[in-house]
C-alpha positions, 0 to 999 in steps of 0.5 A: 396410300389414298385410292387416288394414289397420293400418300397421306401427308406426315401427321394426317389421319384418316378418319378411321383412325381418328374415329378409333382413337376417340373411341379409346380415350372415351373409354379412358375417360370413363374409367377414370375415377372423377374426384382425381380429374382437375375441377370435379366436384362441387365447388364452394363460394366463401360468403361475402364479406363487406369487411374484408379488404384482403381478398384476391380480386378487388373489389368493384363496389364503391363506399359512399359516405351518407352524412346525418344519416343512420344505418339501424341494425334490424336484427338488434332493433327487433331483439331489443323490441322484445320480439324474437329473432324468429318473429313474424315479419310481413317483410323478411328480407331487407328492403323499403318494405321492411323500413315501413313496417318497422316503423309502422310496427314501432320498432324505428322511429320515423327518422330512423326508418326513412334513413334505412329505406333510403341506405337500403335502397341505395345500396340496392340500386348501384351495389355500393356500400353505404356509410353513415354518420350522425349524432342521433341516439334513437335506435341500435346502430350497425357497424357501418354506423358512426356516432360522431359530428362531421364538423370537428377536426378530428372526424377522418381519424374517428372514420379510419379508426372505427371503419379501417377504411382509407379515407382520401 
């Protein structure tokens, strides 16, 4: 009974009570060891893959496909350059400032430099993934790079084919 008289009602606590049950469980808590409680430890991302449809959750990037544009592979250019994988770069990481200074370097072309700032900065800007087609044979192409003319008949299959991507 309360001092006013009323009894408590069924399934109110005072706050004594309460106090000591938390009391009780925060030991519990501690005790326990915290590998075996759900969602303990570190958690790993699986790296992004562009290429990977299968995944849980759909993806929210867009493809855009850049006709009579390149896409150069960096990586493969400098190593076809001659110069190591390790070699200094004023830019490291990919950007228009890097696309200059392979050109200015002499490892792109100007066209193909230009194609690259721009993919680049598109893909930066609007987190798309950006596709493209030409018949240039200037430089090493990566995977999102096709060499085909987008005037024939046949160029969706090629696109399906190369890509695996559902066109249309």
């Amino acid at each position: 009974m309360k001092k006013n008289g009323r009894k408590d009602a069924p399934g109110s606590h005072s706050t004594a009570v309460v106090k000591t049950r938390k009391r009780k469980t925060a030991n519990v808590v501690s005790a326990v060891d915290p590998s075996l409680l759900r969602g303990a430890g570190k958690r790993h991302r699986r790296p992004f893959n562009p290429h990977s449809w299968n995944t849980s959750i759909p993806t929210t990037r867009q493809n855009i496909l850049c006709l009579g544009m390149s896409y150069p592979c960096v990586e493969s250019n400098i190593e076809g350059f001659g110069l190591r994988k390790d070699a200094v770069i004023e830019n490291p990481e990919k950007g228009v400032d890097q696309a200059v200074e392979l050109v200015r370097r002499g490892i792109l072309t100007e066209m193909d430099g230009r194609d690259l700032a721009r993919v680049l900065a598109l893909e930066a800007n609007n987190d798309m993934l950006a596709y493209t087609v030409s018949m240039e044979k200037g430089a090493i192409y990566g995977k999102r790079h096709l060499e085909a003319n987008f005037n024939r008949t046949n160029f969706i299959k090629l696109m399906q084919k190369e890509w695996r991507l559902k066109v249309f």
